[in-house]
N, C-alpha and C positions, 0 to 999 in steps of 0.2 A: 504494500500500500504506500501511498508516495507519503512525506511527511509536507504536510501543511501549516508545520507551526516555525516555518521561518517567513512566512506570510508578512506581510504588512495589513495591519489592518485599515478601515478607515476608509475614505471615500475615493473614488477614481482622480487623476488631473485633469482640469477643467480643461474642454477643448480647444485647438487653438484654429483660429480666424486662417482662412488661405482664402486666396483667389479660384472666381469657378475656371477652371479649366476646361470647361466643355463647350463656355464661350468663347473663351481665347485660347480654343483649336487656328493654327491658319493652314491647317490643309482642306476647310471645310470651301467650298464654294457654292456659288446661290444654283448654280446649272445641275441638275444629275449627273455624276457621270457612270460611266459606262464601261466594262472589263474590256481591257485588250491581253491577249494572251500570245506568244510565239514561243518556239522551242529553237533553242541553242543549246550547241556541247557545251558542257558540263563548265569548262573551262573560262566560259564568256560568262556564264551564270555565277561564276564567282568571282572573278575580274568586277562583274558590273556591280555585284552587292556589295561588293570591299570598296568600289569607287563613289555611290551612292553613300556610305556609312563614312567615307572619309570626307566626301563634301557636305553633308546634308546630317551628321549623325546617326549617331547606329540607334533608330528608332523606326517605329511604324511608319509605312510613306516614305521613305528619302527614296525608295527606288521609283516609286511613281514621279516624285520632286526631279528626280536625275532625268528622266526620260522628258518630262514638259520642259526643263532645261534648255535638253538636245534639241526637242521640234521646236524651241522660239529659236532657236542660234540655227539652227537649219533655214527656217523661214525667214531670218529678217537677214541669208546669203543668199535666198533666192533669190530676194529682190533688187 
C-alpha cells in the first residue's frame, strides 16, 4: 500500500492566469483548408520534416508552414 503520510495537507495552489491559446493559434485561417497529400522516399520525408522543424519549430504545422513558404517564393518567381 503506498504510504500517504508524507502528504501535505491543506488546500491545492490557486490557479494561475495564462493566455487563451486557442485564440492566438496563427496557423488558424478564416478559409477551410483542404489535405494535400504526395509520396516521396523516405529520405525527402525526412530532409523536409528536419527542415520545416529547423525553420518553423519542431511543432504541429511547420511542415504545412514550410510548404505555403515554398508556393508564395515559387509564385511571386513566376511572376
Amino acid at each position: 500500500m503506498a504510504n500517504t503520510s508524507i502528504l501535505k495537507k491543506g488546500a491545492p495552489p490557486p490557479r494561475e492566469k495564462t493566455t487563451n491559446v486557442i485564440e492566438a493559434d496563427p496557423r488558424k485561417s478564416e478559409a477551410k483548408n483542404k489535405p494535400l497529400q504526395v509520396m516521396v522516399p523516405p529520405e525527402v520525408f525526412d530532409a523536409f520534416s528536419a527542415r520545416a522543424g529547423e525553420t518553423f519549430g519542431y511543432s504541429k504545422g511547420s511542415k504545412s508552414q514550410l510548404f505555403m513558404a515554398m508556393w508564395e517564393a515559387y509564385n511571386s518567381m513566376k511572376r
